[in-house]
KOLTORTI-910281 format. One record per residue (C-alpha): residue number from 1; x, y, z; chain. Coordinates in nm, 4 decimals, padded with zeros to 6 digits. Example, Ala and Ser with C-alpha at 12.3 -4.5 7.8 and 13.67 -1.06 7.14 Angstrom:
NODE   nr      east     north        up  kette
NODE    1   01.2300  -00.4500   00.7800      A
NODE    2   01.3670  -00.1060   00.7140      A
This chain:
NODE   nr      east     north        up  kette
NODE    1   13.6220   10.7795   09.5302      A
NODE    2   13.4448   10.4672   09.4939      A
NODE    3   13.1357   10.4539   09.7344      A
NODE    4   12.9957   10.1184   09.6508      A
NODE    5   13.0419   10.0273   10.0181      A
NODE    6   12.6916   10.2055   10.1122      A
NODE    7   12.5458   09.8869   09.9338      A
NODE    8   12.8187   09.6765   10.1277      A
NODE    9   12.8756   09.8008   10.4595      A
NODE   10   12.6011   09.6360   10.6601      A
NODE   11   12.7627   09.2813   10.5566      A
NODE   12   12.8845   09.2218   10.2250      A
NODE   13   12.7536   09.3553   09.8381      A
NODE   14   12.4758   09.1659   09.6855      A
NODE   15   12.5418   08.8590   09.5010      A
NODE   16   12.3110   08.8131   09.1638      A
NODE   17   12.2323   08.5514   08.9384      A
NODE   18   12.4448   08.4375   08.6712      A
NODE   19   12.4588   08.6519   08.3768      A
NODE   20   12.2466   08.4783   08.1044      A
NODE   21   12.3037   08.4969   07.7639      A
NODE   22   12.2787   08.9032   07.5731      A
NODE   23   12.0913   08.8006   07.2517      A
NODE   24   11.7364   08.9166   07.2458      A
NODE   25   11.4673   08.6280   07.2765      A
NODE   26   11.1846   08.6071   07.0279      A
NODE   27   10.9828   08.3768   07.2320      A
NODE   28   10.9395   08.2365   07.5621      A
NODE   29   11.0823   07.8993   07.5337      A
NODE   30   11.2349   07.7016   07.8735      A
NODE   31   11.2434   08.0759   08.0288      A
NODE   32   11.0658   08.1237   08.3664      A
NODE   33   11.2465   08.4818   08.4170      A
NODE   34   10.9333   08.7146   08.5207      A
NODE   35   10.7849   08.9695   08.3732      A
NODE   36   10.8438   09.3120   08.5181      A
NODE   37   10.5766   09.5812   08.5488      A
NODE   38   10.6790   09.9127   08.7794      A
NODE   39   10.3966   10.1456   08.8395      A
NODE   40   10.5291   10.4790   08.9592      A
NODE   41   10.2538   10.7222   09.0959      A
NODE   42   10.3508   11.0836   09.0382      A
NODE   43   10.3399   11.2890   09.3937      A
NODE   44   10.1614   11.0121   09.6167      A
NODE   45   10.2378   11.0132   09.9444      A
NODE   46   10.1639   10.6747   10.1170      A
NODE   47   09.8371   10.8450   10.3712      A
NODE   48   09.6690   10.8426   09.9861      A
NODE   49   09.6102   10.4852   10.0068      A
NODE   50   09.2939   10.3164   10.2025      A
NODE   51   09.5674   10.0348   10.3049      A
NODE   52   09.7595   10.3339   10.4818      A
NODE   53   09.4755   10.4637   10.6536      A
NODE   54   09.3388   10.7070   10.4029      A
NODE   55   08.9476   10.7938   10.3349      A
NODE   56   09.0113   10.7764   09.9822      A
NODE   57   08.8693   10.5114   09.7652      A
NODE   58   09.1342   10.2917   09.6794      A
NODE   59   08.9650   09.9346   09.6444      A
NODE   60   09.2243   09.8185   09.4088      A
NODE   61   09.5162   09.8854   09.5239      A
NODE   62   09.3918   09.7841   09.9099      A
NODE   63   09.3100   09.4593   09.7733      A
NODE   64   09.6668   09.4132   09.6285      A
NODE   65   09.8308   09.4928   09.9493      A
NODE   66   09.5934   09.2264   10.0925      A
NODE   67   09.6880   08.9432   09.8308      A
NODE   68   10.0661   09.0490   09.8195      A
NODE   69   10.2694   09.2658   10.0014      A
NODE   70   10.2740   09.6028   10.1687      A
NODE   71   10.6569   09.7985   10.2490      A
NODE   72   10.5659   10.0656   10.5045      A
NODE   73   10.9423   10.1551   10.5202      A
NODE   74   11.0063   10.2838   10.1579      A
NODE   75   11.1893   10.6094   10.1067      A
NODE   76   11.2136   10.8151   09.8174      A
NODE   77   11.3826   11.1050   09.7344      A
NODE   78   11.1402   11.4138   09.8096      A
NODE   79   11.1261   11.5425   09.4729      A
NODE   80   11.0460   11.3462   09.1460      A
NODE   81   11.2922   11.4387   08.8934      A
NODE   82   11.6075   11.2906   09.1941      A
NODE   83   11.3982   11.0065   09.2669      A
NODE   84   11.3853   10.8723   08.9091      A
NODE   85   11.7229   10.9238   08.8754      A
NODE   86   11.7990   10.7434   09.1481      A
NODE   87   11.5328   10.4344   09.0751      A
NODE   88   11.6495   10.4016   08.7261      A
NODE   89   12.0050   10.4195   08.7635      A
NODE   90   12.0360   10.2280   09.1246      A
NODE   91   12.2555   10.5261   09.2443      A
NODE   92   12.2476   10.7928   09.5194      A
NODE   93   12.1970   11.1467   09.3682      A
NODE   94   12.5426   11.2742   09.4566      A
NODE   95   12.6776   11.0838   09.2033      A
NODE   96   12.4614   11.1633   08.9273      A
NODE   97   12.2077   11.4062   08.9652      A
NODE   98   12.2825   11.7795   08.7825      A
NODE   99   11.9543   11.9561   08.7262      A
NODE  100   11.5504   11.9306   08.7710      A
NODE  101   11.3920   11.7768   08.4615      A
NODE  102   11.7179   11.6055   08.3041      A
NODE  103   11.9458   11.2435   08.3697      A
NODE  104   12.2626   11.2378   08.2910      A
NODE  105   12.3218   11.0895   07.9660      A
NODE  106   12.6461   10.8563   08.0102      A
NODE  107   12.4293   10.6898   08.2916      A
NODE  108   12.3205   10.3121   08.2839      A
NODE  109   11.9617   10.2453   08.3597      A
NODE  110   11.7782   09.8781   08.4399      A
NODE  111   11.6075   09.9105   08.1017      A
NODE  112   11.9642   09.8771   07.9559      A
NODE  113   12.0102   09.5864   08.1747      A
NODE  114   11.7159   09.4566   08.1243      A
NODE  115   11.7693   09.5018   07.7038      A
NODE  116   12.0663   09.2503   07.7943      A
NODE  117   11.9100   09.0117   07.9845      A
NODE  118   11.6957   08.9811   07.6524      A
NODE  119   11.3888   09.1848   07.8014      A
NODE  120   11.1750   09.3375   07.5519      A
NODE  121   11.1252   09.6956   07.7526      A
NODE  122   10.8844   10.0208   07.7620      A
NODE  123   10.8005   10.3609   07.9123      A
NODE  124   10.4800   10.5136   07.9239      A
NODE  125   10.3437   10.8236   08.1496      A
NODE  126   10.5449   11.0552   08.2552      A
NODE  127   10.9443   11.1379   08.1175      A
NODE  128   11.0613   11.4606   08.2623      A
NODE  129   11.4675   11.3480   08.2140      A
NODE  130   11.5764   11.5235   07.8800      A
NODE  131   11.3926   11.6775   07.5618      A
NODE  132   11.5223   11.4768   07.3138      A
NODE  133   11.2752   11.2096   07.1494      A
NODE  134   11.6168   10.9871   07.1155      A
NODE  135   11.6201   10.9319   07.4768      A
NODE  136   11.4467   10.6386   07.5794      A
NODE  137   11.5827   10.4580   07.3155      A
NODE  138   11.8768   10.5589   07.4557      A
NODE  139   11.8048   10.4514   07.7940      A
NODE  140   11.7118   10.1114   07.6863      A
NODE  141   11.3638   10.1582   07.6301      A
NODE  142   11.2263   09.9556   07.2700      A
NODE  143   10.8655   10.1518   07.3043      A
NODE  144   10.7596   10.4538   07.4945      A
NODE  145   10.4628   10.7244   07.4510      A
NODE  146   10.5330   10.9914   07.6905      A
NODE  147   10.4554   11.3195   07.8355      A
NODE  148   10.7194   11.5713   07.9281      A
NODE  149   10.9522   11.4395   07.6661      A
NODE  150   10.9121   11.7243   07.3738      A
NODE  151   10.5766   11.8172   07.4651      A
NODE  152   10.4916   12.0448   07.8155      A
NODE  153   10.1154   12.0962   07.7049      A
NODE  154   09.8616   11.9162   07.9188      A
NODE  155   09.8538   11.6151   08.0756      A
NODE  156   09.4876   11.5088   08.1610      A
NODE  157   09.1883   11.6663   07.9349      A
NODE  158   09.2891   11.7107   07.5652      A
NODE  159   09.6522   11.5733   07.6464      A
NODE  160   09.9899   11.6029   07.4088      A
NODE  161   10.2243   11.3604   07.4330      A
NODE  162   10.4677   11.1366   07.2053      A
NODE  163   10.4679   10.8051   07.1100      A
NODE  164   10.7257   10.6160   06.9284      A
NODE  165   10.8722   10.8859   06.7390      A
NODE  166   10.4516   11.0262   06.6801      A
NODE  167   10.3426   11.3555   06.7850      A
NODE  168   10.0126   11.3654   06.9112      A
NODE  169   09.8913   11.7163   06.9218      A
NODE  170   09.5809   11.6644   06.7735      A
NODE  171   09.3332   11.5654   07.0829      A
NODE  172   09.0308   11.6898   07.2072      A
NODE  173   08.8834   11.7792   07.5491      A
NODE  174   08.7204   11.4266   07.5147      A
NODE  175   09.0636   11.2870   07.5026      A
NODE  176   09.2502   11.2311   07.8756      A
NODE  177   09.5879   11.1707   07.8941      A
NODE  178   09.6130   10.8552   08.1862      A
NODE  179   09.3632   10.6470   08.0014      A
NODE  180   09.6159   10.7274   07.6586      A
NODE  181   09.9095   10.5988   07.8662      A
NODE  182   09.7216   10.2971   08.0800      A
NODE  183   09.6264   10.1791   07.7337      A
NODE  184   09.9588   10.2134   07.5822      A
NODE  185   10.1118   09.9434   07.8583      A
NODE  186   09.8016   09.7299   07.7871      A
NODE  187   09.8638   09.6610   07.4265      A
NODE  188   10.2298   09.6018   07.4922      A
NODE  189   10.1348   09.3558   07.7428      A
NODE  190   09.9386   09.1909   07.4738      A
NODE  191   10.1702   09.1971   07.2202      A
NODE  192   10.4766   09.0806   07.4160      A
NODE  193   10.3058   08.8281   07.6839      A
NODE  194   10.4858   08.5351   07.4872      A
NODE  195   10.8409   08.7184   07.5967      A
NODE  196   10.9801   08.8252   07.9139      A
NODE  197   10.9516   09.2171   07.9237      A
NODE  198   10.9955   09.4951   08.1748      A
NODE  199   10.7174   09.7661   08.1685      A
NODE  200   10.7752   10.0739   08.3699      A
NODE  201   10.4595   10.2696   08.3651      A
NODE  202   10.5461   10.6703   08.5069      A
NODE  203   10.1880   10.7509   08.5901      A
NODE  204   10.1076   11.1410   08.5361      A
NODE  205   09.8379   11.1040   08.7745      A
NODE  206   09.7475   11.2470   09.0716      A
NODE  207   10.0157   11.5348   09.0312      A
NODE  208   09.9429   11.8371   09.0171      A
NODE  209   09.7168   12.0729   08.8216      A
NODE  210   09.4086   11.9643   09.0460      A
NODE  211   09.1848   11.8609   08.7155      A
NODE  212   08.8466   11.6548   08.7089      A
NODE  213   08.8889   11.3313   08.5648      A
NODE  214   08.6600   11.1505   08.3513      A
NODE  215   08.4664   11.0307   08.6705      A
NODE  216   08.4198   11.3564   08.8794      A
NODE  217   08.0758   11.5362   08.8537      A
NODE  218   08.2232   11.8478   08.6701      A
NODE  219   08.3455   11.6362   08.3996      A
NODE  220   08.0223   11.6039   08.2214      A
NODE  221   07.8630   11.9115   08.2751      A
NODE  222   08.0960   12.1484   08.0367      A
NODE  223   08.4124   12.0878   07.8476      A
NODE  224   08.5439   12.3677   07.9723      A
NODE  225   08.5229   12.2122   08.3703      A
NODE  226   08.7886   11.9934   08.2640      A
NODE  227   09.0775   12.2633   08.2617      A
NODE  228   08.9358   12.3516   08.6115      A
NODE  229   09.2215   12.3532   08.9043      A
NODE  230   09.0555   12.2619   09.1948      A
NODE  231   09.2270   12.1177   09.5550      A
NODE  232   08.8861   11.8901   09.5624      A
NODE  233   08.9633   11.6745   09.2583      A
NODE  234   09.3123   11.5442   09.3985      A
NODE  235   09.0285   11.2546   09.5751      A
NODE  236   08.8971   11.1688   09.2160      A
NODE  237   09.2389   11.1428   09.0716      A
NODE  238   09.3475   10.9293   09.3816      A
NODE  239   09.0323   10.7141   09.2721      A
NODE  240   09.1198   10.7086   08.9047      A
NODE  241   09.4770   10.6061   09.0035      A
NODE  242   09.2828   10.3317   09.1649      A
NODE  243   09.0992   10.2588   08.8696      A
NODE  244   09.3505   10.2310   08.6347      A
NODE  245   09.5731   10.0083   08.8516      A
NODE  246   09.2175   09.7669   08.8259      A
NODE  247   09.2257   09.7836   08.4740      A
NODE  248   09.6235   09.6934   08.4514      A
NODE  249   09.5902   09.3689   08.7138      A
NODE  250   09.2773   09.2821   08.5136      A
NODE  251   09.4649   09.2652   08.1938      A
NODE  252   09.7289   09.0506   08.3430      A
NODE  253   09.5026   08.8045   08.4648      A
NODE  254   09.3492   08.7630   08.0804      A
NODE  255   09.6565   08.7552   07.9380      A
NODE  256   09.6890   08.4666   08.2066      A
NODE  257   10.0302   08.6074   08.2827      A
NODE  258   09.9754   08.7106   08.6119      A
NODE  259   10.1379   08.4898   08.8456      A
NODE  260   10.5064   08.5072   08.6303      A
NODE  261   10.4545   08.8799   08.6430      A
NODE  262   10.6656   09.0820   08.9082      A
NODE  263   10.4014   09.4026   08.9657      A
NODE  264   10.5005   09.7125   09.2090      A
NODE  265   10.3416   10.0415   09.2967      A
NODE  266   10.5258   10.3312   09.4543      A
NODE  267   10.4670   10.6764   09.4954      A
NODE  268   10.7435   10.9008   09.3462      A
NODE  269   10.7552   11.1236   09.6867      A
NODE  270   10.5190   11.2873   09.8913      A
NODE  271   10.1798   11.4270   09.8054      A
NODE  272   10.1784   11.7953   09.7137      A
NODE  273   10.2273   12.0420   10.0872      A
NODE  274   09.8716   12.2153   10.0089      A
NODE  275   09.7144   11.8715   10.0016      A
NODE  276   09.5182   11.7470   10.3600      A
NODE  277   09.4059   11.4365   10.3777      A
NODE  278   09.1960   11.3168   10.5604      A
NODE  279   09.2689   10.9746   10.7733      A
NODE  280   09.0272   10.6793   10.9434      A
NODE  281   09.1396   10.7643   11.2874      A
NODE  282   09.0077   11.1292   11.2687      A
NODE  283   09.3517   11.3150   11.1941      A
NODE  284   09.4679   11.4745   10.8828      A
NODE  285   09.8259   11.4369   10.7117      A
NODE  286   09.9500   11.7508   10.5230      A
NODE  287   10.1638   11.6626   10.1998      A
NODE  288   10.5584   11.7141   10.1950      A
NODE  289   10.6926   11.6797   09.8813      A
NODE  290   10.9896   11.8295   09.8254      A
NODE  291   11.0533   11.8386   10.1838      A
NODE  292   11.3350   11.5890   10.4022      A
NODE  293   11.0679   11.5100   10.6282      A
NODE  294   10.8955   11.1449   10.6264      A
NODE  295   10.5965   11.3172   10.4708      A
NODE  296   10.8290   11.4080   10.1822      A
NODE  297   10.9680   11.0661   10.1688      A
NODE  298   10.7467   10.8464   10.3077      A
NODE  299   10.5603   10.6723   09.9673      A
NODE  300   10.3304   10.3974   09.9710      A
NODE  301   10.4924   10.0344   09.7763      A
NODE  302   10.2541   09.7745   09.7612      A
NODE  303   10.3913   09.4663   09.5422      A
NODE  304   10.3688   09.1147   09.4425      A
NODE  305   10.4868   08.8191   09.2362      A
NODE  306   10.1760   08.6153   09.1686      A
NODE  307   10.2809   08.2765   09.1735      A
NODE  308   10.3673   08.3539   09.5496      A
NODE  309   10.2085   08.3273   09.8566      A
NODE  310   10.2645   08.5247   10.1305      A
NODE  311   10.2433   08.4249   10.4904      A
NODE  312   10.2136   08.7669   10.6245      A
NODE  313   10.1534   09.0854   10.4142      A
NODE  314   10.3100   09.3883   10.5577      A
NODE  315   10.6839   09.3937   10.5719      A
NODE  316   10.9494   09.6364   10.7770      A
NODE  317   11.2110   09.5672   10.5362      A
NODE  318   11.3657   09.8924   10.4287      A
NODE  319   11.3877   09.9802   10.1190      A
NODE  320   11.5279   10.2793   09.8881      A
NODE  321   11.5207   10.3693   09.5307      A
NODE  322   11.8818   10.2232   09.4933      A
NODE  323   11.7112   09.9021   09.5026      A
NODE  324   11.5298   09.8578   09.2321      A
NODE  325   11.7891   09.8183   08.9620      A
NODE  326   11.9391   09.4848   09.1658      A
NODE  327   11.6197   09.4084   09.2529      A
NODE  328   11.5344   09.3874   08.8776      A
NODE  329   11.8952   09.2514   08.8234      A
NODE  330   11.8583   08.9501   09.0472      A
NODE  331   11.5219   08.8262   08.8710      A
NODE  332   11.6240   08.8983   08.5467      A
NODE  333   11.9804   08.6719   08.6301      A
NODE  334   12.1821   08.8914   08.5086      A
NODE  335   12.4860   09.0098   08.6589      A
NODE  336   12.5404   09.4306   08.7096      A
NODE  337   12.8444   09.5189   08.6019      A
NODE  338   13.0674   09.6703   08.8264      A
NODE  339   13.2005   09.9678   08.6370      A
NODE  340   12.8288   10.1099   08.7111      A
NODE  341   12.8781   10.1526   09.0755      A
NODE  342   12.5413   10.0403   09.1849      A
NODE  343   12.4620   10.1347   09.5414      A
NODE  344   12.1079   09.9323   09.5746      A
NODE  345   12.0337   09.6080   09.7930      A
NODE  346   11.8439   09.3784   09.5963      A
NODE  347   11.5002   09.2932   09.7486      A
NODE  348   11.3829   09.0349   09.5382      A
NODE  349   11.3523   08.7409   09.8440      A
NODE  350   11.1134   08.9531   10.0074      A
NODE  351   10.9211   08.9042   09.6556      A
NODE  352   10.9751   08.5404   09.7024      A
NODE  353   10.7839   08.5438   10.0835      A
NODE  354   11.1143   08.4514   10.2219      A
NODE  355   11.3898   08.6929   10.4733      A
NODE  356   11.6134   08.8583   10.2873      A
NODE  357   11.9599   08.8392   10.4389      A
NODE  358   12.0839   09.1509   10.2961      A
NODE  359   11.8359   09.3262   10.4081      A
NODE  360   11.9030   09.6832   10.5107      A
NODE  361   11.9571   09.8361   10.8512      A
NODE  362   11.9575   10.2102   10.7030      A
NODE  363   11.8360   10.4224   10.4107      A
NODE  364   12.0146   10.6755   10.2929      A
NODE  365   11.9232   11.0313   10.1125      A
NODE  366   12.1252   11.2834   09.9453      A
NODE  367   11.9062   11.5789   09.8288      A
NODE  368   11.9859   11.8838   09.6738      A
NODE  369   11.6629   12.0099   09.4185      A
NODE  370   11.7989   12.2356   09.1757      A
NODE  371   11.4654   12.3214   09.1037      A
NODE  372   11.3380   12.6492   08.9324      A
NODE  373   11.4496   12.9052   09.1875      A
NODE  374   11.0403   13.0617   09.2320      A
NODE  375   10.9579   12.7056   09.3823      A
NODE  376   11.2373   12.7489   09.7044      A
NODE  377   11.3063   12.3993   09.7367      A
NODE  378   11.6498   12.4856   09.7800      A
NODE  379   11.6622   12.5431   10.1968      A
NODE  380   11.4852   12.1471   10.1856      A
NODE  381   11.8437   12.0688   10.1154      A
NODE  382   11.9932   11.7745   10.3240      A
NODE  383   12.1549   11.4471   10.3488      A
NODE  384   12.1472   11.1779   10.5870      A
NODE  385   12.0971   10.8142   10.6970      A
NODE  386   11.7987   10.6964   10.8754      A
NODE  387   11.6439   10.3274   11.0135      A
NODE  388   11.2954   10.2416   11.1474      A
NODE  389   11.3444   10.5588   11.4278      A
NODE  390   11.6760   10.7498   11.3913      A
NODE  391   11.7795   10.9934   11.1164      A
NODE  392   12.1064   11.1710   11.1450      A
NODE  393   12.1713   11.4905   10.9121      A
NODE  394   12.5164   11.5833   10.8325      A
NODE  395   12.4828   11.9313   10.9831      A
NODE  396   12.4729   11.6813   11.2828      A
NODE  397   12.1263   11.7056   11.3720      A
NODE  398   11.9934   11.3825   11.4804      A
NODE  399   11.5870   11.2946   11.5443      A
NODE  400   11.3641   11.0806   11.6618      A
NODE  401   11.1571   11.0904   11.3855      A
NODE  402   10.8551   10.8500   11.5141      A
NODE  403   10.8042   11.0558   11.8471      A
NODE  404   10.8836   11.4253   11.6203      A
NODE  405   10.7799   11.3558   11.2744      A
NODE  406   10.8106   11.7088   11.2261      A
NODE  407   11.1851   11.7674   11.3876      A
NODE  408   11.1353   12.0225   11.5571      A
NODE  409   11.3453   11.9195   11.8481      A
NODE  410   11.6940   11.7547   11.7663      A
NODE  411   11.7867   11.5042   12.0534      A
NODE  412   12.0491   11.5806   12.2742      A
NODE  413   12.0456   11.3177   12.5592      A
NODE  414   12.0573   10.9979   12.4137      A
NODE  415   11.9550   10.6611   12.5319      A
NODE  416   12.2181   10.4095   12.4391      A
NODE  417   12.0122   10.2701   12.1542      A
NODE  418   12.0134   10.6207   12.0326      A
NODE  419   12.3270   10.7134   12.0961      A
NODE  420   12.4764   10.3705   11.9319      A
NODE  421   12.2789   10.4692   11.6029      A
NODE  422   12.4177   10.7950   11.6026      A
NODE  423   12.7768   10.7277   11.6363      A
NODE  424   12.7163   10.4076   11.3569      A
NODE  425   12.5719   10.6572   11.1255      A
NODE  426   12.8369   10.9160   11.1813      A
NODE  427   13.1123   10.6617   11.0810      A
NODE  428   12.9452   10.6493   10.7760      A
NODE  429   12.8690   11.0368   10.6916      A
NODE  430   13.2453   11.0918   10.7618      A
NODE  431   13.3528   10.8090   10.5042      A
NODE  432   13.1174   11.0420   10.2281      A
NODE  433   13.3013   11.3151   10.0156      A
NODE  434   13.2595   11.6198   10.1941      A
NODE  435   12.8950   11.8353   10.1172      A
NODE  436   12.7872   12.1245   10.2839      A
NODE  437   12.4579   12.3048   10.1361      A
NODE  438   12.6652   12.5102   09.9313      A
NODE  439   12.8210   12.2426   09.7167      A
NODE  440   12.6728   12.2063   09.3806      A
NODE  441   12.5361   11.9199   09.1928      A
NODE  442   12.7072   11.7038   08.9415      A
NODE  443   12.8112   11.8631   08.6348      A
NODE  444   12.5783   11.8206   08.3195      A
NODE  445   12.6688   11.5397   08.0780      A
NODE  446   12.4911   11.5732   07.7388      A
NODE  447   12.6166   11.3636   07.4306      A
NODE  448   12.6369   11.4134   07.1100      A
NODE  449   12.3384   11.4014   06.9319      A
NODE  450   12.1124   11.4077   07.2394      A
NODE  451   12.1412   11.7594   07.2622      A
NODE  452   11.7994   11.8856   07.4218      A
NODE  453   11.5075   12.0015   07.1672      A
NODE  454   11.3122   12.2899   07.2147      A
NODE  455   10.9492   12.1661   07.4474      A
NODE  456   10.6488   12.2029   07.2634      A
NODE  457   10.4191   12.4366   07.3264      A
NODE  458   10.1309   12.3775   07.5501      A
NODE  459   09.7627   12.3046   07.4658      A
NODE  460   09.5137   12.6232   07.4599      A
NODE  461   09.3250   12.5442   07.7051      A
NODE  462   08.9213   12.5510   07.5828      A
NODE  463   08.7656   12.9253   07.6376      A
């Protein structure tokens, strides 16, 4: 069944730019496509940022949401591994998500699309979607160096990690992974600032282990500190986060190719459930990743197109991981082709400073982990459609999810704003093949010669 209307039903499927032509581009000559740079935070829920409300030093990105733009309506799924499935194929995960750690491999991605708009592309960070070092070439990615691709070893303090078909197995307790990565999107930047490219930077940072980073107190005083897991760090890696972002926008502006550069920063889902932040009003938000609650799914998206200026800086616009792939699409002029069912809504005019008229009136979420069983994401389970307020589960459940952001009571009498959402969003759930938490995920799809490859072994940690 062919579901593209959940990108259509609120008043018609997105209409993109004309295609433009497939052959690569060597230089950029009479092309004022923009450059594309996605930062994706690893387990960030959006109370981590200072622009959210958060204690945590985060001058750099709190300036950015003060220059350009600041969604506080952006859902992801609550667990990484479904929501970069979802953001790089512009699909819901009932389509397309199998298993934890793994994409399936006759899916299209917007680095393919991007490859054929003539886009020089890379990955860098964090992979996490197949051991096989032929898969982000694969995926439409010319350059990557990556964690979590062949190598499960660390990820901050004497990292391993891959880079263009290198093994790099060899660093010290000097050496720390995010700086490795950070650096890696630099030099493209630099080498390709003459050509349109995208850059989609999977940060490793500030997931989990709890390590010091080369700025916390601990990190100096012995080598052996640096392998420490500690719930106090997750402020310092916040605050490198932070940093690096500083570096990346600095870079941009001496490469003087800021203001033709499209630059976003989203959290992957929400911060880690033993994680309590502190906010600026006195209370204290406690993570919930992997969880269907807005704390799960709730992730900060700050963004900005720098040869625009914005009238107002927050937005209410909804916005889901469908939509980056169209959203890339549209500035990128090139058409998505329809055989890839695409369920996103393309938010590029909200880029622009102008209303988007497709802009959503619902989000929707279909989430079933298939995590390692120890973890027992499983009973977090659910799917549903939710606005600004309302969320409606297809067990029928239906909350109020300002006034009980933990849903503990489902709402029975219904004012008739309520009850108008309720019976929209239950036309909709009944229109979806049927799903109970018992139904299973996609099946697998592996091709030939992408078979997965044994992970590396991990680091010894220093005695």
């Amino acid at each position: 069944m062919n579901l593209n209307y959940l990108s259509c039903i609120i008043g018609g499927c997105i209409s993109l730019m004309p295609a433009v032509s497939q052959a690569k581009q060597d230089k950029r000559v009479n092309d004022d496509r923009p450059n594309i740079l996605l930062i994706l935070a690893d387990d960030m829920g959006k109370e981590c940022l200072g622009t959210y409300g958060s204690t945590y030093h985060t001058p750099n990105l709190d300036r950015f949401a003060e220059e350009g733009l600041k969604f506080n309506y952006a859902t992801s799924q609550p667990l990484s591994t479904p929501s970069r499935v979802e953001l790089l194929t512009g699909r819901y995960n009932h389509k397309n998500y199998s298993k934890f750690g793994f994409l399936n491999q006759d899916e299209h991605t917007f680095a393919q699309l991007a490859q054929q708009a003539g886009y020089k592309t890379m990955i860098t960070g964090k992979w996490q979607l197949g051991t096989n070092s032929k898969l982000p070439a694969h995926f439409g990615f010319d350059n990557y160096c990556l964690y979590h691709l062949r190598y499960k070893g660390n990820k901050y303090a004497q990292p391993q990690f891959e880079e263009d078909g290198v093994s790099h197995e060899n660093c010290t307790e000097n050496d720390y992974g995010p700086d490795y990565f950070s650096d890696y999107l630099l030099k493209f930047m630099e080498e390709n600032k003459d050509r349109p490219f995208l850059a989609y930077y999977a940060m490793t940072l500030v997931h989990d282990p709890f390590n010091p980073t080369p700025e916390s107190d601990d990190w100096d005083i012995d080598p052996k500190l640096r392998f420490s897991e500690n719930d106090k760090y997750f402020p310092d890696m916040v605050s490198y986060t932070d940093k690096l972002f500083g570096k990346i926008m600095k870079k941009l502006e001496d490469l003087k190719i800021a203001d033709n550069t499209i630059v976003i920063f989203v959290g992957d889902n929400g911060t880690a459930r033993y994680i309590f932040t502190p906010m600026k009003d006195g209370s204290v938000v406690k993570g919930g990743k992997g969880m269907s609650l807005e704390t799960g799914t709730a992730v900060p998206m700050l963004a900005r197109w720098g040869k625009y200026e914005y009238l107002k800086h927050t937005t209410a616009d909804l916005v889901d991981f469908t939509d980056f792939l169209p959203t890339f699409a549209e500035a990128m002029k090139i058409d998505v082709p329809a055989e890839w069912d695409v369920d996103g809504v393309s938010f590029l005019p909200v880029l622009k400073g102008e209303k988007n008229p497709n802009a959503r009136e619902w989000v929707f979420v279909h989430y079933k982990p298939n995590h390692v069983p120890q973890a027992g994401l499983e009973k977090y389970s659910a799917r549903y459609f939710k606005d600004h307020r309302y969320k409606l589960y297809s067990t029928g459940q239906f909350y109020d999810f300002v006034e009980d952001p933990q849903e503990l009571r489902p709402l029975k009498k219904l004012t008739p704003e309520a009850k108008a959402v309720k019976e929209k969003f239950k036309a909709m759930m009944d229109k979806l093949p049927k799903w109970d938490l018992t139904s299973k995920n996609v099946p697998m799809v592996v091709l030939p010669g992408l078979e997965p490859v044994k992970a590396g072994a991990a680091h010894n940690k220093a005695k």
